[in-house]
C-alpha positions as CSV (number, residue, x, y, z in Angstrom):
1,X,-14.4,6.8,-11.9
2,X,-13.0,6.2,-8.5
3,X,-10.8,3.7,-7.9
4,X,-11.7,1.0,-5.8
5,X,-9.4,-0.5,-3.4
6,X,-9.4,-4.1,-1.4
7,X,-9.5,-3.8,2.1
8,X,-6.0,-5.2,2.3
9,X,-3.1,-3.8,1.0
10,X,-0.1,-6.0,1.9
11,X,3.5,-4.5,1.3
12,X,5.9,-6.8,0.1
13,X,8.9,-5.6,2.3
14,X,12.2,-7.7,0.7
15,X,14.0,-7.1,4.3
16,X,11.1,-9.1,6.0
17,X,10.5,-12.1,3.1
18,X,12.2,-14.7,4.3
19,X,11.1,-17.5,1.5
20,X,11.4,-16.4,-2.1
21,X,9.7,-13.2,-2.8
22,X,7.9,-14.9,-5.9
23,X,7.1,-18.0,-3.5
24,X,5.8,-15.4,-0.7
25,X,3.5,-13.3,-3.3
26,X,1.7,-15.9,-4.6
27,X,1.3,-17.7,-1.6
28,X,-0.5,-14.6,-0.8
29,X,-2.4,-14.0,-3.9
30,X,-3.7,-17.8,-3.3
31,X,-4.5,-16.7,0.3
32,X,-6.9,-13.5,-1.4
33,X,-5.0,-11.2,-1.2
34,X,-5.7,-8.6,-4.0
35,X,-3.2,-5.8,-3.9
36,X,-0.1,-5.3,-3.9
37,X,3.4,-3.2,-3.1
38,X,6.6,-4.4,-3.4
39,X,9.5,-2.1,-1.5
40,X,13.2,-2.5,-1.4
41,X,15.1,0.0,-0.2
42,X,18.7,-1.2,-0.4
43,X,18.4,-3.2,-3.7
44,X,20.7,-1.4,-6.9
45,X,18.3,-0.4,-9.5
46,X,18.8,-3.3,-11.9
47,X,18.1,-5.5,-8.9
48,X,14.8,-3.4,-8.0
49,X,13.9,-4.1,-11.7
50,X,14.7,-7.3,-11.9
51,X,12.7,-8.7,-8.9
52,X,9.9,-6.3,-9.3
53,X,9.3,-7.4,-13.2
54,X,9.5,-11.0,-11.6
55,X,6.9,-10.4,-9.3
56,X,4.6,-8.8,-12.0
57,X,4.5,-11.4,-13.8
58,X,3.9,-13.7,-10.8
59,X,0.9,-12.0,-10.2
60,X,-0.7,-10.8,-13.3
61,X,-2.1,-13.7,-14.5
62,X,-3.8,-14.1,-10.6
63,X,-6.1,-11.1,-11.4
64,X,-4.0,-8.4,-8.5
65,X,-2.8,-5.4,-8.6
66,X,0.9,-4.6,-8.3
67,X,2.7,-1.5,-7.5
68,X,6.0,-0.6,-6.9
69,X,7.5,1.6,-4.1
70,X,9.2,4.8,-5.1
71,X,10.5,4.5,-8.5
72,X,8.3,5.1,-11.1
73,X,10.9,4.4,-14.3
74,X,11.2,0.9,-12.6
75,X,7.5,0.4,-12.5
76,X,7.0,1.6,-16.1
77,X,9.7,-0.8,-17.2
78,X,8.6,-3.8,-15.1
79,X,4.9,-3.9,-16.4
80,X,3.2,-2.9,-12.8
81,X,-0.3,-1.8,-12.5
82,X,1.2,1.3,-10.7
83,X,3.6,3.3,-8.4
84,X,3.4,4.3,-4.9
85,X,5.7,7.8,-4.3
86,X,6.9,9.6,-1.2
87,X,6.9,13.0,-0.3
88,X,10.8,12.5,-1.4
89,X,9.5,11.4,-4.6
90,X,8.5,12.6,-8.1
91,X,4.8,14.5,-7.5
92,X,1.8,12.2,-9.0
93,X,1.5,14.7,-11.9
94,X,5.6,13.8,-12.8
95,X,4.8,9.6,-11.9
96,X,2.0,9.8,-14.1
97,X,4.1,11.2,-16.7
98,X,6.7,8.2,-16.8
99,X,3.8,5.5,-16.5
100,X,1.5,6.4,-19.1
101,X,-1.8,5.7,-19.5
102,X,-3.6,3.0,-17.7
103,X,-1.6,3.2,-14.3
104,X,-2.3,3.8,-10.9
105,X,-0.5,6.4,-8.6
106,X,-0.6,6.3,-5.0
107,X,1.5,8.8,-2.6
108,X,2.4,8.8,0.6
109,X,1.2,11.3,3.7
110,X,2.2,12.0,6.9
111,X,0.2,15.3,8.1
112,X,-2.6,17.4,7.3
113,X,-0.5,19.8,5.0
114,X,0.4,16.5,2.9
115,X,-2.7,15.2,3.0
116,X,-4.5,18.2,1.3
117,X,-2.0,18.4,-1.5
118,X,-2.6,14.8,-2.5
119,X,-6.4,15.2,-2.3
120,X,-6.3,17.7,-4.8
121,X,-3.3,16.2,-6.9
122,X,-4.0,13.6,-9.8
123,X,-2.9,10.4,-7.1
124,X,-5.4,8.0,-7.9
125,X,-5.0,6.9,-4.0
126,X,-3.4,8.9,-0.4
127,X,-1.7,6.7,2.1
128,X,-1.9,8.0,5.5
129,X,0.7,7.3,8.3
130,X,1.7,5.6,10.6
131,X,-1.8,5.6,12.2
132,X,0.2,3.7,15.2
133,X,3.7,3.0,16.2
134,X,5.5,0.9,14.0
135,X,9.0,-0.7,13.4
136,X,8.8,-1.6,10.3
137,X,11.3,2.1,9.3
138,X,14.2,3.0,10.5
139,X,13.4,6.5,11.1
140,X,9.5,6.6,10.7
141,X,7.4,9.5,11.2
142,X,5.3,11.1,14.0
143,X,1.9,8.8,14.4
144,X,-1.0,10.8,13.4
145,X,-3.2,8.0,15.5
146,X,-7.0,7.6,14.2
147,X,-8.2,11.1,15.2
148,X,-6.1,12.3,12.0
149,X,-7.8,9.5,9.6
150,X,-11.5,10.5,10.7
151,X,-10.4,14.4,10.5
152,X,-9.3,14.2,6.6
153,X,-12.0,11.6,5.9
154,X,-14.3,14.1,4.4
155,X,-11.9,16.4,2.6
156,X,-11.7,13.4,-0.7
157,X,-13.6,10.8,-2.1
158,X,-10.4,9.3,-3.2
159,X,-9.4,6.0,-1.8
160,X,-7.6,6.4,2.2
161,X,-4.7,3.8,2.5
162,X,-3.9,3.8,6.4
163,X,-0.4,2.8,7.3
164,X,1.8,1.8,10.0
165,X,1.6,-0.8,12.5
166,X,-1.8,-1.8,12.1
167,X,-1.9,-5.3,13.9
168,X,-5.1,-7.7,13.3
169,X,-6.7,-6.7,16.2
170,X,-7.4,-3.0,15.5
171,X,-7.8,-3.1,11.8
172,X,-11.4,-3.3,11.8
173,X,-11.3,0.1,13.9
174,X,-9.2,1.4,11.3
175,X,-11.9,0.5,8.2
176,X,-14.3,1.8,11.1
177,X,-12.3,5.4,11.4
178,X,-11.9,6.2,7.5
179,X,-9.7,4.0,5.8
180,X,-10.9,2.3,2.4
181,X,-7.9,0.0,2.7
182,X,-4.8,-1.4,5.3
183,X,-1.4,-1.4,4.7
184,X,0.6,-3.9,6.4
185,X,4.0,-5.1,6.3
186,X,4.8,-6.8,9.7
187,X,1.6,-8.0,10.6
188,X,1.8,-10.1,7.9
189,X,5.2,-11.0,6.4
190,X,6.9,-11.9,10.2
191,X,4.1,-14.0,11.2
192,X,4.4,-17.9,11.4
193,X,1.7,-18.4,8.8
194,X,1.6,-15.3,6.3
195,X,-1.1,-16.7,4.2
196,X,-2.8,-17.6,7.2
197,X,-2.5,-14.5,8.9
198,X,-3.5,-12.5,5.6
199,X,-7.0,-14.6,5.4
200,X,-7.4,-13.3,9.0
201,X,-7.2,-9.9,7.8
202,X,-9.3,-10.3,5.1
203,X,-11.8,-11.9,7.1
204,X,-11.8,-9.1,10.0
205,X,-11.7,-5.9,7.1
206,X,-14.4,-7.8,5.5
207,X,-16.7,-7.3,8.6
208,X,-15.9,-3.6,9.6
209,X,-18.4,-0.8,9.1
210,X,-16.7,1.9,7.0
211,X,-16.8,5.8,7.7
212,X,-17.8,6.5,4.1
213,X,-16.3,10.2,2.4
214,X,-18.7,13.3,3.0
């Protein structure tokens, strides 16, 4: 069966959280949002653990899904619905290994070479990115723009994740080019309001026309 994704997929990005993480996610989750990624780059891995088992059990009971960035031990361990990998990462097939049955594996892509290996891999989802500019790495990689979404569009009917400084005024065109879901960071977790700001993305994905798989 393939897996369905909300239209917003909000990263939980520990440098940007200001407020408690836990406070921050379920303000979130109370806001609608439905899915899920929490990323720490410079936390030790009993600290990635820690939090991210925190957070899982923050939002279980809200009826979300939760996935971890990169480490696929540490989302086995903390009870997340899934993992998200890099191309620096363990492959799905090795992910999927670690988590067991009943997870979710998403993986990251930044060209078209990427892109076809995860379309015919076992990743349950393929990020694509960053569709714009974006601030939110320190070293990110080249923007594929929109042309690239609508151009691997019909190679999968797996769920398309776009990535990468997508600001509330394009998402809808990025729902419109491809995408099944919006990643954002930024957009979200910097602004004055987070919950607030997440209901306006909801509400604008919601009304976008999506570019259905061939």
């Amino acid at each position: 069966m393939r897996l369905v994704l909300p239209r917003l997929y909000v990263i939980l990005d520990a440098a940007l959280i200001i407020s408690s993480e836990r406070d921050c996610a379920l303000s979130l989750a109370e806001a609608g949002v439905r899915l899920f990624q929490y990323r720490n780059k410079s936390a030790a891995t009993r600290q990635y653990l820690d939090s991210s088992r925190k957070l899982a059990e923050t939002l279980r009971p809200q009826g979300v899904s939760f996935f971890v960035n990169d480490r696929s031990d540490v989302a086995y361990l903390a009870g997340a619905s899934g993992v998200h990998v890099g191309q620096e990462d363990l492959d799905p097939e090795q992910a999927r290994q670690i988590l067991g049955a009943g997870k979710f594996v998403g993986v990251s892509t930044h060209n078209l070479e990427q892109f076809e290996r995860a379309a015919a891999s076992s990743a349950d989802y393929i990020a694509l990115g960053p569709i714009f500019t974006t601030s939110s790495k320190a070293n990110p990689d080249p923007v594929v723009g929109l042309d690239l979404l609508r151009k691997v569009r019909p190679f999968t009917d797996k769920p398309v994740v776009a990535i990468g400084g997508i600001s509330l005024e394009v998402a809808g065109a990025v729902i419109e080019a491809g995408a099944d879901s919006v990643a954002v960071l930024s957009g979200i977790l910097s602004a004055g309001n987070p919950a607030e700001r997440a209901r306006q993305y909801i509400e604008t994905l919601a009304s976008a026309k999506h570019a259905a798989a061939v």
